[in-house]
C-alpha positions as CSV (number, residue, x, y, z in Angstrom):
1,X,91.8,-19.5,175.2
2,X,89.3,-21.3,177.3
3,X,85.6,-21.2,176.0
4,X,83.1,-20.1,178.8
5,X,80.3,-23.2,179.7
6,X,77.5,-22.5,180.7
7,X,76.8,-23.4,183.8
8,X,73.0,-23.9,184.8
9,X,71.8,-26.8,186.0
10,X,75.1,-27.4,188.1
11,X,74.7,-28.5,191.8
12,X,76.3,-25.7,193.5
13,X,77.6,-25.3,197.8
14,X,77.9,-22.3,199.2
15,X,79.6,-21.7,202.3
16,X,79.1,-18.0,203.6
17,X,79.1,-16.6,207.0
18,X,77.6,-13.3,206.0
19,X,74.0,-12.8,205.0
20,X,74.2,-10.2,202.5
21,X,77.0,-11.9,200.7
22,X,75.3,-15.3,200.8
23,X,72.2,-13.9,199.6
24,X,73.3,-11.3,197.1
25,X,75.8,-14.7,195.4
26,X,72.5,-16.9,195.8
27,X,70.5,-14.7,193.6
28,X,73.6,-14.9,191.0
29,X,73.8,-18.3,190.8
30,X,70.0,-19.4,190.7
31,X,70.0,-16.6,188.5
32,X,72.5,-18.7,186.2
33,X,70.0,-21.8,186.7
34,X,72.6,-23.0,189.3
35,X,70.7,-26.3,191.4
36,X,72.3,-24.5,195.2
37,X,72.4,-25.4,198.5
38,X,74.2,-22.7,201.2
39,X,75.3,-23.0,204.2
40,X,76.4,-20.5,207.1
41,X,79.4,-22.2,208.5
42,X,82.1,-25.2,208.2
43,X,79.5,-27.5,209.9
44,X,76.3,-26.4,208.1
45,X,78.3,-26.7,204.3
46,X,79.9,-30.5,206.0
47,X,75.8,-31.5,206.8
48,X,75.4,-30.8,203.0
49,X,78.7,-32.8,202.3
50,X,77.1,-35.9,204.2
51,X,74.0,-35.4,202.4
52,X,74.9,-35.5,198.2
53,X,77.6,-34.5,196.0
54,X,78.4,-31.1,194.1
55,X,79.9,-30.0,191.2
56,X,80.6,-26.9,192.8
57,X,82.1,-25.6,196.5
58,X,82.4,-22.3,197.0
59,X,83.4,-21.6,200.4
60,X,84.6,-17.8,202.2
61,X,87.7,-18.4,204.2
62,X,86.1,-16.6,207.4
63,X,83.9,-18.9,209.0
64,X,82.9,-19.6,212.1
65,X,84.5,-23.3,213.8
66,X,86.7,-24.6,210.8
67,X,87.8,-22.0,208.6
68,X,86.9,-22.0,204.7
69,X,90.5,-23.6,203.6
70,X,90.3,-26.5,206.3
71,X,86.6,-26.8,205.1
72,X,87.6,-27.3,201.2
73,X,89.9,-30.0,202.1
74,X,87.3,-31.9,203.7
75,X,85.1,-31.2,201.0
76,X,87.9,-32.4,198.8
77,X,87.7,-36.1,200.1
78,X,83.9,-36.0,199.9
79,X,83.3,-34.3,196.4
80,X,87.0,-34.7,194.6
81,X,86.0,-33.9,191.1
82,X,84.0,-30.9,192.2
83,X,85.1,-27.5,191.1
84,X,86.3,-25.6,195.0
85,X,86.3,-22.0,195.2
86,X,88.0,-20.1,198.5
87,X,86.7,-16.5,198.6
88,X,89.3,-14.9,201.2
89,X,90.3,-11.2,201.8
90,X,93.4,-10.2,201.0
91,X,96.2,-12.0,202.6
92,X,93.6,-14.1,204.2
93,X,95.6,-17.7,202.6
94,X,99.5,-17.3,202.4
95,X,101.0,-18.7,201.1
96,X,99.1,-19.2,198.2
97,X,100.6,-22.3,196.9
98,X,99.4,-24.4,199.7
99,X,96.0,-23.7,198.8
100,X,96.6,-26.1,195.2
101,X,98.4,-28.8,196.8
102,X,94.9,-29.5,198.6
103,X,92.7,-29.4,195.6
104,X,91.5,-26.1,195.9
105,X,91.1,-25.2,192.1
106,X,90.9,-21.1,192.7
107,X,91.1,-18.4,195.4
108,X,88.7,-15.2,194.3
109,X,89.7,-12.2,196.6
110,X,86.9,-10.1,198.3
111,X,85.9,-7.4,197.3
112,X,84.7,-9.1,193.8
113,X,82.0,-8.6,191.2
114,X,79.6,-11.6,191.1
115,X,80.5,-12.0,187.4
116,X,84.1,-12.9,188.6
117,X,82.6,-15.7,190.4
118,X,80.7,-17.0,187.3
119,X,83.3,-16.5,185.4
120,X,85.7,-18.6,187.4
121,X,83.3,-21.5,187.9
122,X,82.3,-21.7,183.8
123,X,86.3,-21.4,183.4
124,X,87.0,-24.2,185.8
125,X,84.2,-26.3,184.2
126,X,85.5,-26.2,180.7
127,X,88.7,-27.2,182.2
128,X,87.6,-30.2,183.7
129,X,85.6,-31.3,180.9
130,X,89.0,-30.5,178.8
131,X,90.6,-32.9,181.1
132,X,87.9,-35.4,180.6
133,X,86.5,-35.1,184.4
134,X,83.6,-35.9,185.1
135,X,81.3,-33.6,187.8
């Protein structure tokens, strides 16, 4: 069983086409004490890439220019140790395993609870620090 970590204070990305979305998972996270940054598009979150680093990434797989996937695995060479999250509808990403091999740690599917995305990042976060990596 993994134990839940808290997660405030984490420098968070998110990439999210759609306003209401974007703005209903910002209020989550600074909710959580999350330190976030967001983005609209591929370009906007790489600007924020060029910028700092994140322990976070959570990008939507619909975005305008580059889509969310080809987004995380640039964000993969900037951030590597940061926790990436693709939010895609269903069969959005297939197939599914190609999505790990580029160091995409989880894919949440749409429609989702906000507490599935909290979840996901304090799970991922006690599995770094499990492996000893450091965000």
């Amino acid at each position: 069983m993994v134990n839940l970590q808290k997660i405030a204070g984490l420098k968070v990305l998110l990439v999210e086409n759609d306003r209401e979305i974007r703005e209903a998972l910002t209020k989550a996270l600074l909710d959580e004490g999350c330190l976030l940054h967001s983005a609209r598009s591929g370009a906007g979150g790489l600007s924020h890439l060029r910028e700092g680093s994140f322990d976070v990434i959570i990008s939507d797989f619909s975005l305008p220019g580059i889509d969310g996937f080809e987004f995380l695995k640039i964000a993969n060479r900037y951030c590597p140790e940061a926790i990436k999250i693709l939010v895609a509808a269903y069969g959005d990403v297939d197939p599914m395993s190609k999505v790990f091999k580029h160091g995409i740690d989880d894919v949440i599917e749409k429609p989702f609870p906000y507490e599935s995305l909290l979840y996901t990042i304090s799970k991922h976060l006690a599995q770094h620090q499990l492996q000893g990596k450091a965000l």
